[in-house]
N, CA, C and O of each residue as an XYZ file, in Angstrom:
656
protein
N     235.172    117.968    115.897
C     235.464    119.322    115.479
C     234.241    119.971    114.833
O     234.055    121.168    115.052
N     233.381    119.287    114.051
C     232.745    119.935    113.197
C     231.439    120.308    113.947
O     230.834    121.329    113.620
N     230.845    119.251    115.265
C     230.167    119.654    116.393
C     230.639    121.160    117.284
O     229.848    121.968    117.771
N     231.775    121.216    117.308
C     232.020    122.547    117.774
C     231.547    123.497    117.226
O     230.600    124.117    117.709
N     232.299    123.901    115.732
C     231.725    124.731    114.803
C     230.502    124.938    114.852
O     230.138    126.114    114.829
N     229.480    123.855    114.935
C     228.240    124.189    114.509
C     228.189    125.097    115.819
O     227.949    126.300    115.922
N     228.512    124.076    116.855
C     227.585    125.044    118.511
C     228.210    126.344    118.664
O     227.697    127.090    119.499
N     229.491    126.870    117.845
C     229.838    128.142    117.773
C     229.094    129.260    116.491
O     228.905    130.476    116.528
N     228.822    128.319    115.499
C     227.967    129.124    114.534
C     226.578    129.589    115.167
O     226.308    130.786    115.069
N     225.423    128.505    115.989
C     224.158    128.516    116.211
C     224.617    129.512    117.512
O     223.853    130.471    117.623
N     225.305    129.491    118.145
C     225.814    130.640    119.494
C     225.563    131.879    118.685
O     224.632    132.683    118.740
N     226.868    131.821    117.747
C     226.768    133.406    117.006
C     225.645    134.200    116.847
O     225.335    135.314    117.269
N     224.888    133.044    115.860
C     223.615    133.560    115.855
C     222.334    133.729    116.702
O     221.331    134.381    116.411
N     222.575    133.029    117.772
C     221.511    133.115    118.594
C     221.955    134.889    119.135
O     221.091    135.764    119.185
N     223.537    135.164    119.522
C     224.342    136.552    120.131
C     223.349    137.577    118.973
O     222.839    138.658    119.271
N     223.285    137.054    117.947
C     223.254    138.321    116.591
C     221.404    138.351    117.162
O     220.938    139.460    117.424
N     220.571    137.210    117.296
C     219.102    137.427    117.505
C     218.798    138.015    118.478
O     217.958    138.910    118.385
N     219.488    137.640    119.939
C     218.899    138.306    120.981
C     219.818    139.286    120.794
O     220.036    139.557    121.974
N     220.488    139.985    120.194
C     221.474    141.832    120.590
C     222.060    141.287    121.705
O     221.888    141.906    122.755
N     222.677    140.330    121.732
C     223.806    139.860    122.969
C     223.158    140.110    124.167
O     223.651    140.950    124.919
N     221.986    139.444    124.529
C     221.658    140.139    126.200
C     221.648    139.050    127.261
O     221.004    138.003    127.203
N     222.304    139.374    128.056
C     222.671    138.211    129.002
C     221.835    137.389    129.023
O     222.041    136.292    128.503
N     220.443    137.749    129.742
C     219.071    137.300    130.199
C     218.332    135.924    128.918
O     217.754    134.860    129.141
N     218.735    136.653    127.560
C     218.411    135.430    127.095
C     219.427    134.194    127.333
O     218.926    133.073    127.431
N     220.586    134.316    127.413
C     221.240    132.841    127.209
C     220.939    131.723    128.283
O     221.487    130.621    128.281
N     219.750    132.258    129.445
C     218.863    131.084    130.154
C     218.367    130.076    128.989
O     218.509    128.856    129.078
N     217.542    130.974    127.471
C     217.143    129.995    126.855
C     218.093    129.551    126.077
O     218.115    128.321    126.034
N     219.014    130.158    125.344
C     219.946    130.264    124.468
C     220.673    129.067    124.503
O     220.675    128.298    123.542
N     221.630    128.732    126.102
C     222.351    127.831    125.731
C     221.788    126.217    125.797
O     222.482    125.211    125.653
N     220.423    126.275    126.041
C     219.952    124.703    126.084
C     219.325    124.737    124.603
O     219.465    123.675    123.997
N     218.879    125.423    124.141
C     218.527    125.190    122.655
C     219.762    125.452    121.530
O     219.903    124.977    120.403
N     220.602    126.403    122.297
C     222.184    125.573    121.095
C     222.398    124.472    121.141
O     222.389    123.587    120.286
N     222.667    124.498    122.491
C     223.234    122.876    122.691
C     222.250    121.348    122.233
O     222.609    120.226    121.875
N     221.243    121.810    122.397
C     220.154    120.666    122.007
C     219.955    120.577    120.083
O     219.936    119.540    119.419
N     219.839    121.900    119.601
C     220.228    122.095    118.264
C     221.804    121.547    117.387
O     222.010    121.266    116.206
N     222.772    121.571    118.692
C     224.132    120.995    118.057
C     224.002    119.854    118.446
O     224.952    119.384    117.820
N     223.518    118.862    119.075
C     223.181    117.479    119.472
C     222.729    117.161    118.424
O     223.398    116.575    117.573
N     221.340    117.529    118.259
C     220.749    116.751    116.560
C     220.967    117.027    115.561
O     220.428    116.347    114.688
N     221.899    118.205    115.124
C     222.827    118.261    113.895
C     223.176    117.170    114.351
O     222.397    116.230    114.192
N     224.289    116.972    114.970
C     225.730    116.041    115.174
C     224.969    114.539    114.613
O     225.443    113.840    113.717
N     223.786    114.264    115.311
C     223.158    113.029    115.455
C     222.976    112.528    113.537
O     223.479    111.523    113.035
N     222.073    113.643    112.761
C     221.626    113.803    111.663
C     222.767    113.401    111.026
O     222.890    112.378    110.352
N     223.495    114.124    111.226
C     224.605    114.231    110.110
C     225.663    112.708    109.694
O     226.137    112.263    108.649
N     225.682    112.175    111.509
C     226.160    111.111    111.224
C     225.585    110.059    110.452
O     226.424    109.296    109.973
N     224.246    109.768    110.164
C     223.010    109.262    109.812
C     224.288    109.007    108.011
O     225.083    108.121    107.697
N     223.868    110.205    107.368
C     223.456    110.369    106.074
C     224.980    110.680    105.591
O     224.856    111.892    105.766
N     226.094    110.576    105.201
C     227.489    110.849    104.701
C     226.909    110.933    103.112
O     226.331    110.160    102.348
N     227.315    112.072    103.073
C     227.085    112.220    101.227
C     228.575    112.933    101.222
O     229.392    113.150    102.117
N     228.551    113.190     99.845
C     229.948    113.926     99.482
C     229.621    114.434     97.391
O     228.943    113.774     96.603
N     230.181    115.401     97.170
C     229.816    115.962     95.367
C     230.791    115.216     95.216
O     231.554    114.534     95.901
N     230.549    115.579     93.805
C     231.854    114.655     92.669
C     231.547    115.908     91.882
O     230.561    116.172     91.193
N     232.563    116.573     92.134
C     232.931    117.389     91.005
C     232.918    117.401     89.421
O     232.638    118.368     88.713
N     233.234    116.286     89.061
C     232.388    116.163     87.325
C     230.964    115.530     87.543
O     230.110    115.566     86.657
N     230.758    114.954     88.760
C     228.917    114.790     88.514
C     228.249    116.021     88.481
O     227.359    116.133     87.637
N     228.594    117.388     89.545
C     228.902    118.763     89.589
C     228.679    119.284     88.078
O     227.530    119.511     87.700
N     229.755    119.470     87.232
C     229.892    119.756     85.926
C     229.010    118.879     85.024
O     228.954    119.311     83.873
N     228.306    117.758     85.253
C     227.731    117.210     84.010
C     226.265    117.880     84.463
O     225.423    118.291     83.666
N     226.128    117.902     86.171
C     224.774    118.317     86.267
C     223.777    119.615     85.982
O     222.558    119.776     85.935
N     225.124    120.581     85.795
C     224.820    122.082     86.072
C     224.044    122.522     84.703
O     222.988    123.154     84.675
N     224.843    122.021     83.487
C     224.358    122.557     82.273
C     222.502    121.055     81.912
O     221.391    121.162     81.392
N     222.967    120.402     82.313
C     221.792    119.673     82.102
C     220.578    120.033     83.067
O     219.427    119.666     82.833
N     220.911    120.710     84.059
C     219.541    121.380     84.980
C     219.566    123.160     84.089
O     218.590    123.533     83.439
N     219.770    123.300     84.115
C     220.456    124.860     83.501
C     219.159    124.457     81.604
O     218.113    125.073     81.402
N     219.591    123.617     80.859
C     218.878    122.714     79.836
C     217.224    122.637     79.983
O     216.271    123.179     79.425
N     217.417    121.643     81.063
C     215.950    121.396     81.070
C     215.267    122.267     81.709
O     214.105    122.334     81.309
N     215.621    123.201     82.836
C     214.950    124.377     83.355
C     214.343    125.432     82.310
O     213.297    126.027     82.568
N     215.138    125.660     80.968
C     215.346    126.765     79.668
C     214.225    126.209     78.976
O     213.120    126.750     78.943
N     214.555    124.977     78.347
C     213.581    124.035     77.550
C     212.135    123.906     78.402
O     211.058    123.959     77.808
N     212.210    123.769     79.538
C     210.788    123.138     80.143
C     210.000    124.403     80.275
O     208.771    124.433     80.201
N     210.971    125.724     80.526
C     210.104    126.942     80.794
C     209.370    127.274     79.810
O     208.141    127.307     79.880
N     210.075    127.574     78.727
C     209.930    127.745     77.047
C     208.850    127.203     76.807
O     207.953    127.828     76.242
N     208.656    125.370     77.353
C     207.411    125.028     77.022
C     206.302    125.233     77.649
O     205.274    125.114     76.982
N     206.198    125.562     78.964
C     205.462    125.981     79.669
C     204.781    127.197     79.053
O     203.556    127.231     79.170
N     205.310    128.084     78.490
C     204.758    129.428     78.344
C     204.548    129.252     77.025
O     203.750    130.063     76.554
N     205.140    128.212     76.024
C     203.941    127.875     75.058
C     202.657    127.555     75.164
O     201.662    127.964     74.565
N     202.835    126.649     76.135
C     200.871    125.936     76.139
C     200.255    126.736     77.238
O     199.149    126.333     77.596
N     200.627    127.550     77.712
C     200.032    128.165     78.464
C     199.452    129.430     77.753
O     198.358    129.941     77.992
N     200.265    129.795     76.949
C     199.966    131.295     75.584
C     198.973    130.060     74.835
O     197.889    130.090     75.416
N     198.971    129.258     74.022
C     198.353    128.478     73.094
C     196.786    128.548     73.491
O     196.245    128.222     74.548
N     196.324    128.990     72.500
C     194.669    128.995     72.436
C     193.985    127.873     73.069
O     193.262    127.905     74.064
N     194.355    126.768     72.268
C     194.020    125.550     72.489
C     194.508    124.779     74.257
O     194.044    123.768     74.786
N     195.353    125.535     74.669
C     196.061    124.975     76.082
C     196.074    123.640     76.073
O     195.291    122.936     76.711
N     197.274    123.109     75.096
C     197.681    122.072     74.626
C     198.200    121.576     76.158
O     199.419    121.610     76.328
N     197.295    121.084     77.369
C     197.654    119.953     78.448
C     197.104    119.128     78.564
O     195.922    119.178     78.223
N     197.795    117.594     79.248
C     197.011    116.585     79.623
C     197.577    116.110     80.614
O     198.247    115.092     80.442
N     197.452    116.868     82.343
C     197.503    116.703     83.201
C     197.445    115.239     84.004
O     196.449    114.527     83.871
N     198.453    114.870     84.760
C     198.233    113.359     85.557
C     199.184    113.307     85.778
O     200.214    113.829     85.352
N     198.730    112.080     87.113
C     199.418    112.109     88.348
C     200.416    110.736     87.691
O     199.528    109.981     87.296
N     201.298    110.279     87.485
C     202.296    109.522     87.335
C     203.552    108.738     88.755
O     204.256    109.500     89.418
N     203.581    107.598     88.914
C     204.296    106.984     89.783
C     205.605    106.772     89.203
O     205.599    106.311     88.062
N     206.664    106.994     89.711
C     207.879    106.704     89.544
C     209.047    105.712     90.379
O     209.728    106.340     91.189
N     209.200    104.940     90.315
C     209.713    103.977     91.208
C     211.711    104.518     91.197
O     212.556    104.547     90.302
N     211.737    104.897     92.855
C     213.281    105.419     92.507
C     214.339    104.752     93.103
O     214.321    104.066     94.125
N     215.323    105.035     92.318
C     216.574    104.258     92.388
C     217.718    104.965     92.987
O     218.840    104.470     93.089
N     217.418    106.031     93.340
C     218.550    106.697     94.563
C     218.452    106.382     96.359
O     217.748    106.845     97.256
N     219.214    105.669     96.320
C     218.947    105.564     97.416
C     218.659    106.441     98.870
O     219.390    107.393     99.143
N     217.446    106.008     99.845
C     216.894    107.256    100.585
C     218.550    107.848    101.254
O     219.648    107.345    101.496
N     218.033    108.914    101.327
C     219.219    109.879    102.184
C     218.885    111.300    100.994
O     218.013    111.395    100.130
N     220.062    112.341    101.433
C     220.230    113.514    100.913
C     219.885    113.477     99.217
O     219.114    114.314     98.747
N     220.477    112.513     98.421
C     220.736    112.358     97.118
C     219.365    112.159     96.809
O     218.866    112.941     95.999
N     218.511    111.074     97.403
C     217.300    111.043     96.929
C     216.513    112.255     97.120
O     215.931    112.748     96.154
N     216.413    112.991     98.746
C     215.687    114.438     98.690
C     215.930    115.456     97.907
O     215.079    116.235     97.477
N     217.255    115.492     97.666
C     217.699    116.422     96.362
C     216.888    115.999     95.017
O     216.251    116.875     94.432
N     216.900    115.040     94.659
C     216.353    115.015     93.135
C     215.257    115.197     93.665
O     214.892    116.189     93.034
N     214.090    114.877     94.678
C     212.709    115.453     94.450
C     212.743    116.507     94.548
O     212.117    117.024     93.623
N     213.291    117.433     95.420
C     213.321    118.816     95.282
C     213.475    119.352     94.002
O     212.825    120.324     93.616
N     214.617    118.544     93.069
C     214.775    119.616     91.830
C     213.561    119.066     90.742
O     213.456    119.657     89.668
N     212.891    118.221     90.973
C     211.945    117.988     90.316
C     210.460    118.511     90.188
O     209.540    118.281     89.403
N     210.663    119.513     91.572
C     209.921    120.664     91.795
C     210.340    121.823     91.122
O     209.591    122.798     91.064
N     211.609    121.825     90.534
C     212.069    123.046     90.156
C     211.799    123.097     88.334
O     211.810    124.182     87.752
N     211.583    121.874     87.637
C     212.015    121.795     86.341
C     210.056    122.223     86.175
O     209.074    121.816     86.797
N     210.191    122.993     85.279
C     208.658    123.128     84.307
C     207.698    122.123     84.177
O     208.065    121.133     83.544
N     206.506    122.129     84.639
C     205.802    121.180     84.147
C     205.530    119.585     84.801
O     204.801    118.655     84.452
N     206.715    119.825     86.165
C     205.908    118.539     86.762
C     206.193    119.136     88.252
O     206.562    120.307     88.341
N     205.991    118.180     89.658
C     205.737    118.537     91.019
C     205.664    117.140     91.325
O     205.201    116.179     90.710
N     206.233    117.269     92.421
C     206.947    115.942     93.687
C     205.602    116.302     94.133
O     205.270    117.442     94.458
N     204.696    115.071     94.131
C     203.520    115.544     94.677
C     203.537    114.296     96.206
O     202.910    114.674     97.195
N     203.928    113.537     96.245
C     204.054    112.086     97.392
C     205.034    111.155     97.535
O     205.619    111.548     96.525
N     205.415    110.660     97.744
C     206.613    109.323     98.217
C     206.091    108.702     99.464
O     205.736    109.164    100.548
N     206.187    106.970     98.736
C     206.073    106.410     99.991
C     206.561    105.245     99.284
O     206.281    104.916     98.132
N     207.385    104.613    100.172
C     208.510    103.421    100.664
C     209.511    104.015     99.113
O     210.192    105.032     99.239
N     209.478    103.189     97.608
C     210.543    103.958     96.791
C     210.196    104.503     95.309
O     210.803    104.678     94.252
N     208.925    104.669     95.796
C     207.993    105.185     94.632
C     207.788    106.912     94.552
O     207.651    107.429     95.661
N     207.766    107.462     93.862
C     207.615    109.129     93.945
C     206.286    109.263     92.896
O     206.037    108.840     91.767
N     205.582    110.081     93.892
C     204.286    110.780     92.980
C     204.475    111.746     92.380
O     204.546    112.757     93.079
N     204.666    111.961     90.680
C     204.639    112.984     90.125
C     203.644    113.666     89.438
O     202.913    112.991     88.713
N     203.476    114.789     89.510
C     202.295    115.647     88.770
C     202.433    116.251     87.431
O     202.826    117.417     87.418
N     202.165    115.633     86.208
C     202.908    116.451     85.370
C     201.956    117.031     84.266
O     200.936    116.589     83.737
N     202.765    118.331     84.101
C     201.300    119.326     82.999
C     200.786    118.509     81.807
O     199.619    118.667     81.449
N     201.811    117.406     80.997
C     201.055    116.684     79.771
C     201.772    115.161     79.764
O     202.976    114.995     79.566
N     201.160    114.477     79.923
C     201.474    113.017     80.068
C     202.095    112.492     79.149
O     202.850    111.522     79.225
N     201.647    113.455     77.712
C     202.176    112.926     76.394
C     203.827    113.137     76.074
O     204.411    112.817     75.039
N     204.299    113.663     77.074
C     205.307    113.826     77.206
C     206.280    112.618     77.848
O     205.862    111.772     78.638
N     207.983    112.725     77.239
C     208.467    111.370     78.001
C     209.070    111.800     79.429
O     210.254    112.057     79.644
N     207.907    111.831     80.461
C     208.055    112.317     81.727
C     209.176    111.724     82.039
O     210.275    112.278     81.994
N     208.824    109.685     82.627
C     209.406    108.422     82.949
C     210.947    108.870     82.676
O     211.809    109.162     83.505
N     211.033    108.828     81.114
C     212.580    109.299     80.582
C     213.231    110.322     81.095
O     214.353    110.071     81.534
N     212.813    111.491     81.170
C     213.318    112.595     81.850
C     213.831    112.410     83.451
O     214.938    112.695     83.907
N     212.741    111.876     84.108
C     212.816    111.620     85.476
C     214.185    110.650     85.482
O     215.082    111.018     86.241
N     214.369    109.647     84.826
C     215.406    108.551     84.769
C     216.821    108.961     84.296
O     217.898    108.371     84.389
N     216.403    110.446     83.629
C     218.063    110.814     83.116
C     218.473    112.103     84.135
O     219.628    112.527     84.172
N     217.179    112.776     85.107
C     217.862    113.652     86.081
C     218.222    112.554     87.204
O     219.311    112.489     87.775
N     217.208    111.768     87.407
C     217.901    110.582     88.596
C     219.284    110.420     88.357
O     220.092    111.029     89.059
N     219.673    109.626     87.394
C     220.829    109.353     86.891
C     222.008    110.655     87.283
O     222.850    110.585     88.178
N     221.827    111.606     86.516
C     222.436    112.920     86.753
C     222.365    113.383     88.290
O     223.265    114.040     88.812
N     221.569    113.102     88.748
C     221.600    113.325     90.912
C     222.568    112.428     91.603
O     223.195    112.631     92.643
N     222.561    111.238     90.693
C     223.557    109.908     91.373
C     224.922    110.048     90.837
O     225.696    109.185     91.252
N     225.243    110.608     90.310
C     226.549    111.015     89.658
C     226.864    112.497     90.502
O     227.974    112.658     91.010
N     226.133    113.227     90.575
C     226.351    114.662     91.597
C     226.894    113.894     92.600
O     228.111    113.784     92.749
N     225.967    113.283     93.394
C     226.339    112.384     94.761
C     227.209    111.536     95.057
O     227.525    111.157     96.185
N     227.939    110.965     93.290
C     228.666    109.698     93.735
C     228.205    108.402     94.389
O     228.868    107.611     95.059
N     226.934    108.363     94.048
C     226.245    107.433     94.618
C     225.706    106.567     93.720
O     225.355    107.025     92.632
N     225.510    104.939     94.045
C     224.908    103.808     93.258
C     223.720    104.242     93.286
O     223.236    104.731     94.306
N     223.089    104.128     92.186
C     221.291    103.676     92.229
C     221.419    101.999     91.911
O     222.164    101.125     91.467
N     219.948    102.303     92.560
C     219.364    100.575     92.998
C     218.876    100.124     91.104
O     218.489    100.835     90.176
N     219.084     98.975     91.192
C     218.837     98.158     90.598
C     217.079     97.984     90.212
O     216.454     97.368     91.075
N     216.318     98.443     89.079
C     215.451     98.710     88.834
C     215.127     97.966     87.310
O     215.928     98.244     86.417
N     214.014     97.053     86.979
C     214.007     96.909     85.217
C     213.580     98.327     84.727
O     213.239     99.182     85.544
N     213.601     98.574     83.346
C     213.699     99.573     82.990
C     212.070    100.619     83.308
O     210.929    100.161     83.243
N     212.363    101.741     83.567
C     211.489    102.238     84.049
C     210.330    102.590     83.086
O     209.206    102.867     83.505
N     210.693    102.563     81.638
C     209.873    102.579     80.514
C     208.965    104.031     80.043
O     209.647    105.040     80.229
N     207.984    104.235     79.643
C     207.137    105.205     79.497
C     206.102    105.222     79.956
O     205.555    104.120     79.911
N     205.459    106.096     80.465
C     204.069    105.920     81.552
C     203.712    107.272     79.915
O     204.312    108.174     79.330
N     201.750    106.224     79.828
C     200.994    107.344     79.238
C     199.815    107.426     79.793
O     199.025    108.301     79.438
């Protein structure tokens, strides 16, 4: 069912791009159809699902650190002195690969002061504006907070500690 939908949504829109003209659906219907193939394929891959109180615990704690991290940002950035100490930091992660893990790097692009800069096998490269900060910790309590959104186990890790 949900293969249908899609090849009726990507139709729609292909009708809405070309102004409905016959002549395109030569290209139209092999690139719906090839586009609803590797949805279908993808999707089976990766089954995620929310948890509604992981939902509710996550919103005000991204909502938190987005407020707080900005705040600080535009302190040391106003500050005479430009109180930073820039570096690249490794993070070893415990969400397992799929959606849940791309989600937390993405929002880790979003919070003040650091950037998903690499990943490779279950390590994440982070960039962050002052080292002196408890990056490690932060990173380990939005992880945490992504695996609870997702309903999902994280892997088994000793403690991830403080990187300075």
């Amino acid at each position: 069912m949900r293969s249908i939908v899609t090849f009726i949504v990507l139709a729609g829109l292909w009708a809405l791009l070309t102004e409905t003209r016959r002549d395109a659906w030569i290209v139209g219907v092999p690139v719906v159809l090839a586009a609803s193939l590797v949805e279908a394929r993808l999707a089976s891959r990766d089954r995620w699902r929310w948890s509604v109180i992981g939902l509710l615990r996550f919103a005000p704690h991204f909502v938190r650190s987005s407020i707080g991290g900005g705040i600080d940002v535009a302190w040391r950035s106003m500050h005479p002195q430009l109180p930073i100490d820039p570096q690249m930091i490794a993070y070893p992660l415990r969400l397992p690969a799929g959606t849940a893990r791309t989600f937390f790097m993405n929002v880790v692009n979003l919070l003040p002061g650091t950037v998903s800069a690499d990943v490779r096998k279950n390590v994440l490269t982070v960039h962050a504006m002052d080292i002196n900060q408890p990056i490690q910790r932060e990173l380990a309590t939005l992880e945490d907070a992504v695996a609870k959104l997702f309903a999902v186990h994280l892997n088994s890790l000793e403690d991830p500690g403080e990187s300075r």
